[in-house]
C-alpha positions in Angstrom: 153.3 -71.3 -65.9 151.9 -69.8 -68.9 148.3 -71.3 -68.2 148.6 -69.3 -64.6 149.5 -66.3 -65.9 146.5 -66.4 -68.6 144.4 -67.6 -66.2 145.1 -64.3 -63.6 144.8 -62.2 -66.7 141.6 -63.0 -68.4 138.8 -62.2 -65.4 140.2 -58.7 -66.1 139.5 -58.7 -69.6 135.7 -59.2 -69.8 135.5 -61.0 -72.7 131.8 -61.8 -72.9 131.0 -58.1 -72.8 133.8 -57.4 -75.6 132.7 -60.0 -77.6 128.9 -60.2 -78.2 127.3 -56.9 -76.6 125.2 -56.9 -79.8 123.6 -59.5 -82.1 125.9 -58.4 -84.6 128.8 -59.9 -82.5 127.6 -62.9 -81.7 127.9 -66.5 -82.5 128.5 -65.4 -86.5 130.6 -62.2 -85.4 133.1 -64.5 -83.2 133.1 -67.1 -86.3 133.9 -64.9 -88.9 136.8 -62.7 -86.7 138.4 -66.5 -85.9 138.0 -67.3 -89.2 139.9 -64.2 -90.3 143.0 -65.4 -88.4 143.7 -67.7 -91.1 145.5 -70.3 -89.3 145.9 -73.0 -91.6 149.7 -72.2 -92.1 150.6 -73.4 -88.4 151.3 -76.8 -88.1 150.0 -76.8 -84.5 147.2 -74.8 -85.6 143.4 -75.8 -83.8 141.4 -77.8 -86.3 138.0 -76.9 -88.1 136.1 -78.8 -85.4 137.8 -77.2 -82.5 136.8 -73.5 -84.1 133.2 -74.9 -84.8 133.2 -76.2 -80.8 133.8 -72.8 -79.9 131.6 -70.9 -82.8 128.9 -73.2 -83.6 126.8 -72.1 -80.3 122.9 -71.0 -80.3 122.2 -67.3 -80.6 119.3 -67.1 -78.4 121.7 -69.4 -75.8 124.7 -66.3 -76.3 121.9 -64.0 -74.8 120.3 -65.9 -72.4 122.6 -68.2 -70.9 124.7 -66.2 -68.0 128.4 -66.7 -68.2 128.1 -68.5 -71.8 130.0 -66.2 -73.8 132.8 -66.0 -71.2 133.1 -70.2 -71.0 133.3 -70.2 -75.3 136.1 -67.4 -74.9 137.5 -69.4 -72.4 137.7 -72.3 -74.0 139.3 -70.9 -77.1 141.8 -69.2 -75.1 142.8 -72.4 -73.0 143.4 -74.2 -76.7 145.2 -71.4 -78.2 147.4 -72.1 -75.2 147.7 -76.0 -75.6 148.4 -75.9 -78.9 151.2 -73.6 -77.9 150.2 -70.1 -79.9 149.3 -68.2 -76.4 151.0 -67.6 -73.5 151.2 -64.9 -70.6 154.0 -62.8 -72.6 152.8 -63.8 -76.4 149.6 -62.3 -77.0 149.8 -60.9 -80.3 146.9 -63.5 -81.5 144.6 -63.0 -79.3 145.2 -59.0 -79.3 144.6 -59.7 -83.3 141.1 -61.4 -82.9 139.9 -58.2 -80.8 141.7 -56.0 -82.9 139.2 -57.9 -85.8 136.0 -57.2 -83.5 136.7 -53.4 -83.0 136.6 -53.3 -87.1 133.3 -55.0 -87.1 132.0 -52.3 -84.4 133.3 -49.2 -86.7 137.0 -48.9 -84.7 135.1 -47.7 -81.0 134.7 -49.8 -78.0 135.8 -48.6 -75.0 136.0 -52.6 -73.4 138.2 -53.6 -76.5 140.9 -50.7 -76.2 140.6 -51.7 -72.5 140.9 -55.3 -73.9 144.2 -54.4 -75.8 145.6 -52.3 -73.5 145.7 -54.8 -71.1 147.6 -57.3 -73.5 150.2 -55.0 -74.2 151.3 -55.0 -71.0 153.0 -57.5 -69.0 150.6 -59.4 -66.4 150.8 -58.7 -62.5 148.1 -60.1 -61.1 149.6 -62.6 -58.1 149.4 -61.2 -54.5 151.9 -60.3 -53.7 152.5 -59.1 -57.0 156.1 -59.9 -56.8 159.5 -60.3 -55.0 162.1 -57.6 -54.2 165.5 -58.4 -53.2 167.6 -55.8 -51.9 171.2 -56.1 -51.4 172.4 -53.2 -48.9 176.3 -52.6 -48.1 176.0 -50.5 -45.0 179.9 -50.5 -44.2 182.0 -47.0 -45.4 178.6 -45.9 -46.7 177.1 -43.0 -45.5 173.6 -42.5 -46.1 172.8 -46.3 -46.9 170.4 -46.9 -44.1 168.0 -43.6 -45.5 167.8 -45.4 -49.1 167.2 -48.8 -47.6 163.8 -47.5 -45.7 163.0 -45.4 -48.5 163.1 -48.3 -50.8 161.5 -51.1 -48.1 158.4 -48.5 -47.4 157.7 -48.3 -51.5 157.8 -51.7 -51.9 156.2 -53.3 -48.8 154.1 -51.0 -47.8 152.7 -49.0 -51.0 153.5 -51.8 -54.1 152.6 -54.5 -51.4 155.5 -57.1 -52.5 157.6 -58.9 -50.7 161.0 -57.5 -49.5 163.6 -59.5 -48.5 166.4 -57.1 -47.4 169.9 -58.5 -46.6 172.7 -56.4 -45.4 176.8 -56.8 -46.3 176.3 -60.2 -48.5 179.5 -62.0 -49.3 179.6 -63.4 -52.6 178.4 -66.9 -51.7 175.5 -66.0 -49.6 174.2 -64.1 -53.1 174.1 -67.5 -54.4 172.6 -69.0 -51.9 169.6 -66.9 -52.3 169.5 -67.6 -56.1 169.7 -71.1 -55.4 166.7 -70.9 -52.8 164.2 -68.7 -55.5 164.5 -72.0 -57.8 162.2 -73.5 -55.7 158.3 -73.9 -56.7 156.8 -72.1 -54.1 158.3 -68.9 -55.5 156.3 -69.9 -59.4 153.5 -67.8 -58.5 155.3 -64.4 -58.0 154.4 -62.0 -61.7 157.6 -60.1 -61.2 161.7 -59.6 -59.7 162.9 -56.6 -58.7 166.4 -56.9 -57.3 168.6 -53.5 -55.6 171.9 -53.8 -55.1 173.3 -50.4 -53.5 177.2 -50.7 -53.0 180.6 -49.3 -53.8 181.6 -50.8 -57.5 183.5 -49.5 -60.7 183.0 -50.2 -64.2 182.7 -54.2 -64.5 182.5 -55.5 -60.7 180.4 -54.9 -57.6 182.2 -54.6 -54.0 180.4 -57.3 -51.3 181.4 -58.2 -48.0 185.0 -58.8 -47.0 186.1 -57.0 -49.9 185.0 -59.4 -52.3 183.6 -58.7 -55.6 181.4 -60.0 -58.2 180.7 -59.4 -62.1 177.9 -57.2 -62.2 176.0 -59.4 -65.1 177.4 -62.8 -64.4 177.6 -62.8 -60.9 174.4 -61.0 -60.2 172.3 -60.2 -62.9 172.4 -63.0 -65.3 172.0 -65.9 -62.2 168.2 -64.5 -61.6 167.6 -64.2 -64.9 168.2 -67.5 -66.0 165.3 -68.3 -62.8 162.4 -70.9 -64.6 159.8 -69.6 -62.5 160.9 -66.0 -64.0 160.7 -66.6 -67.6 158.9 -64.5 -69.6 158.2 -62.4 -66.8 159.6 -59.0 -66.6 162.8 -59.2 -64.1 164.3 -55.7 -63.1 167.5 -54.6 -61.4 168.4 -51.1 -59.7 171.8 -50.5 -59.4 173.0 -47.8 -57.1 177.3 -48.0 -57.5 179.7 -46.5 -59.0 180.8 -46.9 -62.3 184.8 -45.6 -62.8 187.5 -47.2 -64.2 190.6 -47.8 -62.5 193.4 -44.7 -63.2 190.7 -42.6 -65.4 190.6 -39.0 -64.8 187.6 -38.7 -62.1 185.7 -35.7 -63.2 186.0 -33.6 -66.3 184.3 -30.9 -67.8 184.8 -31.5 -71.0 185.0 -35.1 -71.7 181.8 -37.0 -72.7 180.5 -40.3 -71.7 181.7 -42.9 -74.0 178.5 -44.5 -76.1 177.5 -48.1 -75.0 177.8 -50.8 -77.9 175.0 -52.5 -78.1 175.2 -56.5 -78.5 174.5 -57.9 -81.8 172.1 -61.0 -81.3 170.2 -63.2 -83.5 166.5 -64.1 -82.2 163.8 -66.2 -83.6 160.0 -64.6 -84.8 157.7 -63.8 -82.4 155.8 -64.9 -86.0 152.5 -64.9 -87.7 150.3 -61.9 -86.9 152.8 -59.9 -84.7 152.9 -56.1 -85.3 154.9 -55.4 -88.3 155.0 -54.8 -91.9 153.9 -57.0 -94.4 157.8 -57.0 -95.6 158.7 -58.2 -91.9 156.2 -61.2 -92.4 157.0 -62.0 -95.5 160.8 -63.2 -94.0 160.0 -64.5 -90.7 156.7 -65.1 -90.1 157.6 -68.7 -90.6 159.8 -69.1 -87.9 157.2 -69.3 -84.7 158.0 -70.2 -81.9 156.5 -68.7 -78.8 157.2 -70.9 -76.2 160.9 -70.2 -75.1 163.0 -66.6 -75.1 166.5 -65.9 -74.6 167.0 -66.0 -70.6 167.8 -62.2 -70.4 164.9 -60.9 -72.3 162.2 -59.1 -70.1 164.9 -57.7 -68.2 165.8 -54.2 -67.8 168.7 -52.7 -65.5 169.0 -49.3 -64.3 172.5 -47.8 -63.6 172.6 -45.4 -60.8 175.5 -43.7 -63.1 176.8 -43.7 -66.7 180.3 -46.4 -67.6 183.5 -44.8 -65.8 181.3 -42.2 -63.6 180.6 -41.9 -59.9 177.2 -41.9 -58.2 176.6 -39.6 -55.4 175.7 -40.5 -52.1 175.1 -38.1 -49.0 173.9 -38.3 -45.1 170.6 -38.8 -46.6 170.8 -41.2 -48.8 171.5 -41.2 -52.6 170.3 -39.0 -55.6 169.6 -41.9 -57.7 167.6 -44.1 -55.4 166.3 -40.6 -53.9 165.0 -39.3 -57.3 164.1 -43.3 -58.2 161.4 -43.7 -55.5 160.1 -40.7 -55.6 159.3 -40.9 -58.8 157.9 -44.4 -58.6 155.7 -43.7 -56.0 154.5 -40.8 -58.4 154.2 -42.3 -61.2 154.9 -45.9 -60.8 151.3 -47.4 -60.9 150.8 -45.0 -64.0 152.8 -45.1 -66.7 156.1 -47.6 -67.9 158.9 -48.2 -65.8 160.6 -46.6 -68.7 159.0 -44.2 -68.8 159.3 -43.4 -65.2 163.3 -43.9 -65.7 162.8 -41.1 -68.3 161.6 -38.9 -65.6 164.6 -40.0 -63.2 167.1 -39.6 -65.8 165.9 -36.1 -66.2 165.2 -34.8 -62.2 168.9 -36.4 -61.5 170.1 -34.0 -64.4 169.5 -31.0 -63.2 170.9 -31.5 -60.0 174.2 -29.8 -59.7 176.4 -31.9 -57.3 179.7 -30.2 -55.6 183.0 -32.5 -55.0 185.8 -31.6 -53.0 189.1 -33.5 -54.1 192.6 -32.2 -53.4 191.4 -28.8 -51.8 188.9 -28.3 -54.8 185.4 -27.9 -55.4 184.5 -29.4 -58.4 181.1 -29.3 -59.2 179.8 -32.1 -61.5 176.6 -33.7 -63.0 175.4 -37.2 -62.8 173.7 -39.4 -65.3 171.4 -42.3 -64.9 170.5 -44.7 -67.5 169.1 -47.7 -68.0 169.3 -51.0 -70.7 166.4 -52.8 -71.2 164.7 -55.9 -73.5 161.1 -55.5 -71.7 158.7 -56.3 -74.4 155.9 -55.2 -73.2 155.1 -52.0 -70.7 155.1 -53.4 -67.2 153.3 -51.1 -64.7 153.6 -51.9 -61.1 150.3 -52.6 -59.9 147.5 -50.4 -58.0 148.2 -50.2 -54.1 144.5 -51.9 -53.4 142.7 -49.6 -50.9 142.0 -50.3 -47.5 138.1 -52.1 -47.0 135.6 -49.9 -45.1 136.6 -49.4 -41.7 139.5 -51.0 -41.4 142.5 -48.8 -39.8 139.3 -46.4 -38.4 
């Protein structure tokens, strides 16, 4: 899997231009930036012959031979990757070497901050560029048929994934459909985006025949723990109430209570990552790259803060309202968290009225969203129609 998702990345990348558009960057420039690296303090490190395979290449053949630079980048990317110190989520090594070459140009290239740009983002570059499951309760909810469309028309038709919608799920046919994305086929999708838009409270979700399920052990945490979806980003939309059982529904004065984050122990991303020389010094010699804790790359968005209600009207709801609109806005632009930024702040300033016991009680509603993404994922560019077609 991590081969694949290199693979997709690096035609993007143009290596041979970012790497030896001068003579000054060429066989010498690439030799001295790998020898900067100074790898000789991994034990899977590539030998001195492997760099000299990729460095010790003809200058004249660099600038003559088509497509030469591209196969020596190549080939030093696909043994960074069997030797285990690249992968599709763990770039920080290679980001390093180009971060080396922009020095030797004075600090501008436009193809290198394209270069690094690119890495510090997650890869989508399968078509489709992923899967979206949406889990729809349509029974006692009014409005849930408008945010099903809304969301189906973003994601099949504009983000091009593909949508499987099912309607009223009981808790079994939920894992069912887990069970059925373990299969290889599904390998080759870059990204999960799972909706579920029901009634729920504070720790459980409301399926069919009254059933209910954990929201992170019954749902969240089965697709997470997906191989086909490690180190790829995995992200789940949550449109459902939030209360607690006998808590005071509304109130003007009280405050959301904080969330407490979870104290966990992880291992380095290691040599070379993006931190002080402090941070190296403790753990840059604990490396290991090539698993992550099953709910990493995962973020999930609350339609509502703990013990609150979302709304939900003949049109649909404010959060998954506000959600695709600004995804379709801004979605192929900037980071889903960033984007979550913007809903967090649209659904604020909309002043919602509730009638309970012969009173109107008007009320705000706040979003918000956990996340352990490591890098920015952007959904991909809608690809435009070819010439004519649709004419």
């Amino acid at each position: 899997m991590a081969t694949i998702g290199i693979l997709r990345l690096l035609p993007s990348l143009s290596l041979g231009r970012a790497l030896c558009t001068s003579s000054s960057l060429s066989a010498r420039g690439i030799r001295r930036s790998l020898k900067s690296l100074d790898l000789r303090d991994d034990i899977e490190d590539m030998s001195i012959e492997e760099i000299d395979n990729i460095t010790n290449i003809d200058q004249r053949a660099l600038e003559k031979v088509r497509g030469l630079k591209d196969v020596a980048f190549y080939y030093l990317t696909l043994t960074m990757m069997r030797k285990q110190l690249l992968n599709r989520l763990y770039t920080h090594r290679l980001a390093f070497l180009f971060d080396q070459l922009k020095e030797m140009k004075s600090g501008k290239d436009p193809n290198i901050d394209r270069i690094l740009d690119t890495l510090n983002r997650y890869p989508v570059a399968s078509r489709p560029p992923g899967l979206c499951i949406v889990f729809n309760m349509l029974q006692n909810r009014e409005g849930a048929a408008k945010d099903l469309t809304k969301v189906k028309e973003l994601f099949e038709k504009e983000y091009k994934y593909d949508v499987f919608v099912k309607v009223d799920p009981t808790a079994e046919e939920i894992k069912t459909i887990v069970s059925k994305l373990k299969a290889a086929r599904n390998k080759f999708y870059d990204s999960l985006v799972v909706w579920f838009m029901g009634h729920g409270d504070k720790t459980y979700l409301t399926v069919k025949n009254e059933q209910r399920i954990h929201r992170r052990t019954d749902l969240i945490q089965p697709f997470t723990e997906i191989e086909w979806f490690n180190k790829k980003p995995k992200l789940f939309f949550i449109q459902a109430c939030a209360v607690k059982k006998d808590r005071k529904r509304f109130s003007s004065t009280s405050q959301p209570k904080e969330l407490q984050g979870l104290q966990a122990s992880t291992d380095s991303i290691g040599w070379r990552a993006p931190a002080s020389s402090e941070w190296q010094d403790k753990y840059a010699s604990y490396t290991d790259v090539s698993q992550v804790n099953s709910f990493a790359d995962t973020l999930i968005s609350y339609a509502t803060m703990w013990y609150q209600y979302a709304s939900r009207g003949e049109e649909g709801s404010l959060y998954v309202d506000t959600l695709v609109d600004q995804l379709r806005q801004y979605g192929c632009r900037e980071s889903v968290e960033n984007v979550f930024r913007r809903v967090h702040y649209n659904v604020n300033t909309v002043a919602l009225l509730h009638s309970e016991h012969g009173q109107d009680i008007t009320w705000k509603q706040a979003p918000y969203f956990e996340s352990s993404l490591q890098k920015a994922f952007i959904f991909p560019k809608p690809e435009k129609p070819a010439a004519g077609v649709g004419q």
